[in-house]
N, C-alpha and C positions, 0 to 999 in steps of 0.2 A: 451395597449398603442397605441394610433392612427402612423400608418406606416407616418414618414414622408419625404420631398424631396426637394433636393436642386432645386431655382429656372432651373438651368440648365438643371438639371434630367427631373425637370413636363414639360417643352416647349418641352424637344427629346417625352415624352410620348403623351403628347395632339399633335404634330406637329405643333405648331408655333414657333415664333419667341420669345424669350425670352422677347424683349421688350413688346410687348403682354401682356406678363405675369404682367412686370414690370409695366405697364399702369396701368391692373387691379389691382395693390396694392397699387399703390398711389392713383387710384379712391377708394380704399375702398372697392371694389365686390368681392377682394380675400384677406382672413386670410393669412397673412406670418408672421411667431413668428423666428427677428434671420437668416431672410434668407429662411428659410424652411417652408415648406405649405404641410397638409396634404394630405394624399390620399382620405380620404373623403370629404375634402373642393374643391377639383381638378376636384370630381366628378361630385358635386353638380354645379358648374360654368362650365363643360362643361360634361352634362347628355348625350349628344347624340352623342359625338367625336366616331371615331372607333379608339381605343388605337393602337400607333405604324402602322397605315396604312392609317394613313391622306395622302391624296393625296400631298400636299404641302411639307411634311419632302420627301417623297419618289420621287417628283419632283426635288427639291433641290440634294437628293442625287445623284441622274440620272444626272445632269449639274454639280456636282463633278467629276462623273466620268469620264466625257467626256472628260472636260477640263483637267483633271490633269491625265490621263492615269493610273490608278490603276489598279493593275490584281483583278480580284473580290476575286479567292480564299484566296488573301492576306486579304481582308475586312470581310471575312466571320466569320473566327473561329483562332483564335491566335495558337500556336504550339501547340504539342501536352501535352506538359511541363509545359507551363505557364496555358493553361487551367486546365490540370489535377491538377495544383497550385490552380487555383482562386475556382476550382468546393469543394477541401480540405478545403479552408479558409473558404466559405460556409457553408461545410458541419459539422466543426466544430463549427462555428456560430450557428447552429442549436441544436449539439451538447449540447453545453453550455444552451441555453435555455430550451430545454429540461429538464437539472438536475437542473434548476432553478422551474419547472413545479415542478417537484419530491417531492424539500423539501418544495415547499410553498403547494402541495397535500399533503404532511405526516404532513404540520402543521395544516391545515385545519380540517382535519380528527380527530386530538388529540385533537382540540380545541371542534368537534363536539363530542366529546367521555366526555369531562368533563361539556359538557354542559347538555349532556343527560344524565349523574349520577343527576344535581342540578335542573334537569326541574323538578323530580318531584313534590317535596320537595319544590321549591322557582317558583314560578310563574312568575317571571320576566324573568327568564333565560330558564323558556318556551318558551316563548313570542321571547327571542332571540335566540331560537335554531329555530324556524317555521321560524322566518326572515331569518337567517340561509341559510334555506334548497332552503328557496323561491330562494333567489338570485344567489344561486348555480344551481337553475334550468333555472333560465334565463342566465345564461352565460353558461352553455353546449347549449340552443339553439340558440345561435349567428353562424352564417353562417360563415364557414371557411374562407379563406385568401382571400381576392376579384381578381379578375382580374388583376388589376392596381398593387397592391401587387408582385404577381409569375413578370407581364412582369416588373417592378421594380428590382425582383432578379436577373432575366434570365438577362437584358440587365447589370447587374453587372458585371456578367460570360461574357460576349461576350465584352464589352465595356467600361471598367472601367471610374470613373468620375477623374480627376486629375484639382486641384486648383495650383494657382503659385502666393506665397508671395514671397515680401509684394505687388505684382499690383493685385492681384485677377481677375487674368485671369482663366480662365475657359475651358478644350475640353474635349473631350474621345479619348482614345484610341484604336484604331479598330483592328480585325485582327492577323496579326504578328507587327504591328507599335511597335517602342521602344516609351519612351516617347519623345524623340526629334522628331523623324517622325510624332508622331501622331499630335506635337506641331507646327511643320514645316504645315501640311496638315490644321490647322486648323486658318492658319495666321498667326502666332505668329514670331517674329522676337527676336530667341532665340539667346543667345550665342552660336556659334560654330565652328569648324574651320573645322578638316578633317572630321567627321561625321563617321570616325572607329574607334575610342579610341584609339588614336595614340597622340593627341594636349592636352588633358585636357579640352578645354575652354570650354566645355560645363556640368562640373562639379556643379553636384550641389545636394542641401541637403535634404533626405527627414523626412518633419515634423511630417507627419502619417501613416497610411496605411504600404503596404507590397512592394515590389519591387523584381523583380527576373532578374538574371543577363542573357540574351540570348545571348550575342555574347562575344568574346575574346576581351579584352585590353592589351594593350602593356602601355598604360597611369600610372604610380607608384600611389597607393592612398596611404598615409602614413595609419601607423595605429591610429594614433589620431584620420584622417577623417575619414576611417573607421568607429572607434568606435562612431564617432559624427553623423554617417549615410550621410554620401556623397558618391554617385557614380555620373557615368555619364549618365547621359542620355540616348546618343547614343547606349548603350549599355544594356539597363535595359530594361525593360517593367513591367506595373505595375500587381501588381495581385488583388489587390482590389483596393477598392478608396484612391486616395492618395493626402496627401497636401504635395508641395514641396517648397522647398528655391531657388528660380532661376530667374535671371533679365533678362526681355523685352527690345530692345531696344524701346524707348518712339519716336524715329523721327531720321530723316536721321542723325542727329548728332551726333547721337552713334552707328550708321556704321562705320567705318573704310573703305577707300579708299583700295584695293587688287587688287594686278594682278596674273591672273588665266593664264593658257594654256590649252587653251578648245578643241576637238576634232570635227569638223565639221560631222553632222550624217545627214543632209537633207539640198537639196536645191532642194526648192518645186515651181514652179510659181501660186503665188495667182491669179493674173489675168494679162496682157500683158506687164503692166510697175510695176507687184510690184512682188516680191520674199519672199517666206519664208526660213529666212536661220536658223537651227535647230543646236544649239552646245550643247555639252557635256563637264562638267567639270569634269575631277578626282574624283575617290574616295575619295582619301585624299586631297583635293583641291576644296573644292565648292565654289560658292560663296555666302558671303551674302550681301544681299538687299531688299528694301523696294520695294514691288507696285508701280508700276507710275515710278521708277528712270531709269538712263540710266546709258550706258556704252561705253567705248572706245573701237571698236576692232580694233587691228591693225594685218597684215598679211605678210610675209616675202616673196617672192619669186625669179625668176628669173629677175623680171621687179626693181624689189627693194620693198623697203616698202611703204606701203598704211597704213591709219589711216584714222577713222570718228567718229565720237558720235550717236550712235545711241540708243534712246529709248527698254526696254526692254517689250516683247511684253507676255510674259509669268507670272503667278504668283510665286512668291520665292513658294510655297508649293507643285512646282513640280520639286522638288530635285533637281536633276543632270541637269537638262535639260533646258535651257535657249533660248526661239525665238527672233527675230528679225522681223521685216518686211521692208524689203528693199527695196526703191523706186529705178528704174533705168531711171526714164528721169524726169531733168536731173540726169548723174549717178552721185555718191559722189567717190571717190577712193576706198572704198571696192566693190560699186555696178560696179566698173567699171571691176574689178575682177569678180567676180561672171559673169557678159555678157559675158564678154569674156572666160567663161569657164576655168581659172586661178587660182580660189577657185572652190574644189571641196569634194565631200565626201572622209572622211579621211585625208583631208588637217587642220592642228594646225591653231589656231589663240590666241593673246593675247588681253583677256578681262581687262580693266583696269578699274574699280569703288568699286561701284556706286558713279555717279552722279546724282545732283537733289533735290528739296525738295518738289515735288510732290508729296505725300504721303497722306494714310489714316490715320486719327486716329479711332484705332479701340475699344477705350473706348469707347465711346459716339454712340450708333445707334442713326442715324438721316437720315432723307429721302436723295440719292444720287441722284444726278443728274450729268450725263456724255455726255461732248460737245466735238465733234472731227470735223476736219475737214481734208477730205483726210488722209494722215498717219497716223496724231495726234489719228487715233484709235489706233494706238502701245500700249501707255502707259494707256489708255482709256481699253482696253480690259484685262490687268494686273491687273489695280484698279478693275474691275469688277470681275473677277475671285476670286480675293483676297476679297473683299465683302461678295461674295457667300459663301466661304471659311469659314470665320472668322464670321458670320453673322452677319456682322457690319451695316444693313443697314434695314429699316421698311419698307423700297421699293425705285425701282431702276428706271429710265428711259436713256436710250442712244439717242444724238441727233448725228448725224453723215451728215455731208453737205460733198457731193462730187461736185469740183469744174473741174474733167475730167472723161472722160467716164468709165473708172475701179475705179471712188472710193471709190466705194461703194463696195472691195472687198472680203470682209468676211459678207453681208448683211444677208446669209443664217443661219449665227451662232448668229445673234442679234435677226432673228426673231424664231430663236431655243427658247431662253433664253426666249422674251414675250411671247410663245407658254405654253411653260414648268412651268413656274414660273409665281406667284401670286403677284399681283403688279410691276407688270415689265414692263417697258412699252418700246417701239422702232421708234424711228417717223427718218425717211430716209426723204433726200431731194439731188435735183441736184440743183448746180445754180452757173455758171462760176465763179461771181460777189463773193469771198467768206465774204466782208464785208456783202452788204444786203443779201447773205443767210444768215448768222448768226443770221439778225436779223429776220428773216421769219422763221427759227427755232425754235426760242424761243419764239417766239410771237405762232406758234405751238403749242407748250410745256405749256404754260402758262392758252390757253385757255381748255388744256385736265388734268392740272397738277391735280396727285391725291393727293399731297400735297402743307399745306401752304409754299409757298415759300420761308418765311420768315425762318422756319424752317428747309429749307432744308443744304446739305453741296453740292458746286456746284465744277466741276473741267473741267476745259477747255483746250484743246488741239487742236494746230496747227500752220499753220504762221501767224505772226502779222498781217495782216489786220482783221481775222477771230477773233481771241482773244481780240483784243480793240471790234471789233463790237460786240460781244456775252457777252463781261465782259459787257460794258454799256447795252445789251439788259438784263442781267438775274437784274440786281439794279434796273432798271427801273420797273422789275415786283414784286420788294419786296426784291428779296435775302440781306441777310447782308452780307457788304463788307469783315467782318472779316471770314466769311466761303464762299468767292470766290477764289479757286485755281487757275491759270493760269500753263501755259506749254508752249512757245513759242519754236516752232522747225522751225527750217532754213535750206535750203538746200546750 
């Protein structure tokens, strides 16, 4: 039986982009029966790929890691537990097949045993004992398990495949990742609250496959769910491929509004007037949020209290850890803290959202396009992380207009991203004026765009002069108004 593979599986193995794949199935140039496409049809449509070390998967991964801080040996090889699990599940799979070889050999063999009692004697069952033997000799010389095949198995053991109904979302699981981590790491905007097995909320069912429990809960599962196969998340990892029962939120709407007390870990200067301020939330206490949203922090001290809204600069896929970018002229009441050396490392603040509905939808890849201006890269570089993340996107471009001399102040990590990555594009500009830079950006963008505009999904970030002048310049080159996001931020 031809070895075969979920869309998901053959993009990790060729190194594209799922949609890629999905392209080539609605043009026709690739067999998929159900979802699944052989390992010989995968071959055939890309003869010359080098499996598992396309430069593009292995780029991608590199701008994972960068972004979201992972320790590698965490991504490498999962415990010693769950492997020595997944390599068993395997190894009995093999098992099985095996005494299935056995008896369809011992039936073969008796069938050629009463065939050559009647061959001699009846002439037709000559005829099909030599046919027999033929086809028997052409199947011992078929060439063992191909390539594509073992790295198919191997990346099973290392990386399991996990589905989530009813949305048919799709990641792997790397590493030591539970499945909330791996889900969290992969975009996914799961149910959860503490992320130890202390809340429940991240309960959920699984439909196939194997599951092995790696951390301690405190969370009660009755024995019904139990027996119906519900665990949590947080606490599980998978051992084979697994389909699970568990809800996405679909859009900011099924965030819930939470206030956190977050633990300040870095206060970095990005360049002269802007800060990066680096919080931590709780173990038992994370927050969740969408890409692109913002939040309130507010700050207690001797002065009294300080509040501000400010944009979140990080992707939710990197846990605990939540940025900022902080502008200080003019300052808002946290930055006025922060200047004055009043927030500092070790100092509490309370995070209160998310706000927002600047969001991805990460069903649909469709070509991104990302407009900032000055700040407006905060939420700009969260959506982009999270893109990369989630590979929600056929290709990326960032348009960033800085309207004062540091605006440009993470420039070195935009042209990281078009260095690194394949259809990624980065076009920088200065221009006081932030209306007509907008529109000198785009008109940029327009004359180098590797996609139809029309097609693309557009999101704009910064102060209102900049976002009416960039919203009417990306219409005017095509975009549909229903996929033009806006982000207006105010100091």
């Amino acid at each position: 039986m031809a070895h075969r593979l979920t869309i998901a599986r053959a993009a990790r193995l060729v190194g594209v982009h799922r949609s890629a794949l999905q392209r080539r199935v609605r043009e026709g140039t690739l067999a998929c029966v159900e979802g699944m496409v052989t390992a010989d049809e995968l071959q055939r449509v890309f003869p010359d790929v080098e499996w598992v070390t396309h430069g593009d998967l292995e780029r991608v991964a590199r701008i994972q890691e960068e972004s979201f801080g992972r320790r590698v040996r965490e991504r490498t090889l999962p415990s010693q537990e769950v492997l020595a699990q997944r390599v068993f599940a395997q190894s009995q799979e093999l098992a099985d097949a095996r005494r299935h070889l056995q008896r369809y050999h011992a039936l073969v063999q008796a069938f050629r045993e009463r065939l050559g009692h009647a061959a001699a004697d009846h002439p037709p069952s000559a005829a099909l004992l030599a046919w027999t033997d033929d086809e028997l000799a052409r199947l011992f010389a078929i060439d063992a398990a191909g390539r594509l095949e073992v790295l198919d198995a191997m990346l099973g053991v290392v990386s399991p495949h996990v589905v989530l109904q009813p949305g048919g979302h799709e990641y792997f699981a790397e590493g030591h990742d539970t499945l909330l981590e791996a889900g969290l790491k992969a975009g996914l905007a799961l149910a959860y609250g503490c992320g130890n097995g202390s809340c429940g909320l991240c309960r959920a069912r699984v439909l196939d496959g194997e599951v092995r429990q790696v951390r301690h809960h405190d969370y009660p599962l009755s024995q019904a769910e139990r027996s119906q196969g519900h665990v949590l998340m947080c606490c599980n990892a998978p051992v084979t491929d697994v389909r699970i029962e568990a809800l996405v939120a679909a859009g900011p709407a099924d965030i819930p509004v939470q206030q956190v007390v977050a633990t300040v870990r870095a206060v970095t200067p990005l360049a002269p007037a802007t800060t990066l301020l680096h919080v931590q939330t709780p173990r038992t206490a994370r927050l969740r949020f969408l890409a692109g949203q913002g939040v309130r922090i507010g700050s207690t001290g001797a002065q009294g209290d300080a509040s501000a809204f400010h944009p979140i600069a990080s992707c939710p896929c990197d846990d605990r850890n939540i940025q900022f970018h902080v502008g200080l002229d003019p300052p808002d009441p946290v930055a006025q803290r922060l200047q004055a050396g009043a927030l500092r490392v070790g100092d509490t603040v309370t995070i209160t959202g998310p706000y927002g509905r600047f969001a991805l939808d990460v069903s649909t890849a469709r070509p991104l396009v990302f407009a900032a201006c000055d700040l407006g890269f905060a939420p700009v570089k969260s959506l982009v992380e999270h893109a990369l993340a989630s590979e929600a996107a056929t290709s990326c471009a960032v348009l960033w207009l800085a309207t004062r001399a540091d605006g440009h102040y993470l420039a070195n990590l935009c042209r990281s991203w078009a260095d690194s990555l394949d259809r990624f594009a980065y076009h920088g500009l200065e221009d006081p004026d932030p209306a007509t830079g907008a529109e000198r950006l785009v008109d940029r963008w327009a004359a180098s765009a590797q996609a139809d505009a029309g097609a693309c999904d557009v999101f704009v970030a910064g102060p209102a002069p900049f976002v009416a002048a960039a919203s009417d310049a990306f219409r005017l080159a095509g975009v549909t108004p229903s996929r033009l996001h806006a982000e207006v931020l105010e100091r």
